[in-house]
C-alpha positions in Angstrom: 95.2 121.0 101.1 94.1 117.5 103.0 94.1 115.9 99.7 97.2 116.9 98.7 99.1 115.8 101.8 97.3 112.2 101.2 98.4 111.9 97.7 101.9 113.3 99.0 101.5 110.0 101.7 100.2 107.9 99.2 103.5 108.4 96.8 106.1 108.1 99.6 104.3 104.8 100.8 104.3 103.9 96.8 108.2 105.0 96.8 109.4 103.3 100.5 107.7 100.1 98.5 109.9 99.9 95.3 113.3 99.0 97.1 111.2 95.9 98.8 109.3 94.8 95.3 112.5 94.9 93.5 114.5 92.6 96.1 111.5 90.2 95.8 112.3 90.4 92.3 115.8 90.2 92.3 115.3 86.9 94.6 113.2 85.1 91.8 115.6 83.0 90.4 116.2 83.4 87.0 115.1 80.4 84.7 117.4 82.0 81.4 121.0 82.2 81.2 122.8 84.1 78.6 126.4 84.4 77.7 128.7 85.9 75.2 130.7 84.1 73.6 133.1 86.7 72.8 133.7 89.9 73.3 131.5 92.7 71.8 133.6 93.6 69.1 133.8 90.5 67.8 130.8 89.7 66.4 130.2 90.5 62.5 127.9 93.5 63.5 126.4 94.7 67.2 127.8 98.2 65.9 125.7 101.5 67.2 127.0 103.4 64.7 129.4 103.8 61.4 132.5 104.0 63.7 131.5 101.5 66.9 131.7 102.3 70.4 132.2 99.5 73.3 129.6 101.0 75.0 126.9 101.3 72.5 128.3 97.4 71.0 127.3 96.2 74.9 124.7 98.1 75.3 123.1 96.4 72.2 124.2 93.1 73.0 122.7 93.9 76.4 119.1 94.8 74.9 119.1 91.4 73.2 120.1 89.4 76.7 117.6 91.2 78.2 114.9 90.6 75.8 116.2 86.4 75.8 115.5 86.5 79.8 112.3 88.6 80.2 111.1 85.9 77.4 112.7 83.2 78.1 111.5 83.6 81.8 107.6 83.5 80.6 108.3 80.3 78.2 110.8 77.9 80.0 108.6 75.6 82.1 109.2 76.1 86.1 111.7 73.7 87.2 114.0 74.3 83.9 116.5 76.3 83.4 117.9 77.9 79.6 121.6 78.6 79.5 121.8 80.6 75.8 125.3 81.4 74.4 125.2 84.1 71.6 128.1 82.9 69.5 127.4 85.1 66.6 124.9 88.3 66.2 124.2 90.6 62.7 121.6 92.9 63.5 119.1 94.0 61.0 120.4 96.6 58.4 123.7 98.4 58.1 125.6 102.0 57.9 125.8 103.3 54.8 128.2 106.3 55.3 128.2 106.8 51.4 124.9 108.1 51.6 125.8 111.3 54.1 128.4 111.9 56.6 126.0 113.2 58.8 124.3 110.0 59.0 127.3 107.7 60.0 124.9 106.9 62.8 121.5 106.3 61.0 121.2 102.0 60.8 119.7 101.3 57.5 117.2 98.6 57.1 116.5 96.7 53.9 115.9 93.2 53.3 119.6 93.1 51.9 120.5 93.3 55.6 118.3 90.8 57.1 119.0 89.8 61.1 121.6 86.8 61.8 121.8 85.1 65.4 124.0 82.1 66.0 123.5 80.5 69.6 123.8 77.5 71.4 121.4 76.4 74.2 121.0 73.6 76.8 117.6 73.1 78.4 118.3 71.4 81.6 115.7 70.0 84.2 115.3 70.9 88.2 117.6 67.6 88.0 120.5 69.1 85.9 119.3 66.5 83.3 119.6 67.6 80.2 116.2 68.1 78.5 117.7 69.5 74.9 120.8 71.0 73.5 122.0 72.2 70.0 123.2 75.0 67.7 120.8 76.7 65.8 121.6 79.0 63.2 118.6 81.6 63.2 117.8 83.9 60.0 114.8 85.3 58.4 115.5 86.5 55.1 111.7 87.6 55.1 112.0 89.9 58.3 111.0 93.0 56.2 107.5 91.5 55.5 106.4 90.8 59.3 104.5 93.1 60.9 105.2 94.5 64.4 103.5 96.4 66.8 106.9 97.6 68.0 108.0 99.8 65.2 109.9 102.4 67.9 112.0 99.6 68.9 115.6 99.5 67.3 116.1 95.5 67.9 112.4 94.5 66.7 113.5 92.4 64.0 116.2 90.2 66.2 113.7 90.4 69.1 110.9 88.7 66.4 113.7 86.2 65.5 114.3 85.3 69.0 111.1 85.1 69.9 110.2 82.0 66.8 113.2 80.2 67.8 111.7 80.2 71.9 108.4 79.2 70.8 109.4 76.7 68.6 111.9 75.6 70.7 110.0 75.6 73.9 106.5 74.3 72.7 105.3 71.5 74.8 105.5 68.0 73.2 101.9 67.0 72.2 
């Protein structure tokens, strides 16, 4: 009974905590920007299904942001700040409604479908100097021969692709 009541403390301590942690968080400015470009149903294909939804179009485009910043955040040196636009996104694979109704929803991925991502980005200094800008065009007509560790995740292929570009892109000069 005495250690039940102590694990019951321990957990609303642990809960009372989690409002405070994530305002510390939420405080940490953010060194990654990202912006659409357009609106989600105008890229070539951000579609969660045969027959798109706003919702699920945002809700990808939102798991690609998100993925950008948590990343971004680790690779941009402190001081920086990214500002990404998305100007164009394809994710990997496509609906193939031919193959069943029932699977109108099912994305199919084959290396006839391989991931697109158009952005632009400006690296700017603590300044507000620009460090770098450009366009890059980002494919991988070889994503189907990578392997990840991530193969429950639905955007592992773009996530990869966005990941080169901010390593490459990001790399200390030597």
């Amino acid at each position: 009974m005495k250690a039940h009541s102590i694990i019951l403390s321990l957990a609303a301590g642990l809960l009372a905590a989690l409002p405070a942690a994530a305002a510390e968080a939420a405080k940490a400015p953010s060194k990654v920007e990202v912006i659409y470009a357009k609106a989600a149903d105008k890229y070539v294909d951000v579609r969660d299904g045969f027959t798109a939804s706003e919702k699920g179009q945002v809700a990808n485009l939102d798991s690609l942001k998100q993925y950008l910043e948590e990343r971004g955040n680790q690779l941009v040196p402190d001081g920086q700040k990214l500002t990404v636009t998305l100007t164009e996104v394809d994710l990997a694979g496509d609906f193939e409604p031919w193959r069943d109704p029932a699977m109108n929803d099912v994305r199919i991925v084959k290396d006839i479908y391989p991931p697109r991502i158009d952005l632009e980005f400006k690296l700017a200094g603590a300044d507000g100097k620009v460090i770098k800008e450009g366009k890059r065009e980002l494919r991988d007509l070889a994503f189907m021969m990578k392997l990840s560790i991530q193969r429950d995740d639905p955007f592992r292929h773009e996530k990869q692709l966005l990941n080169d570009w901010l390593t490459r892109e990001l790399k200390p000069a030597k």
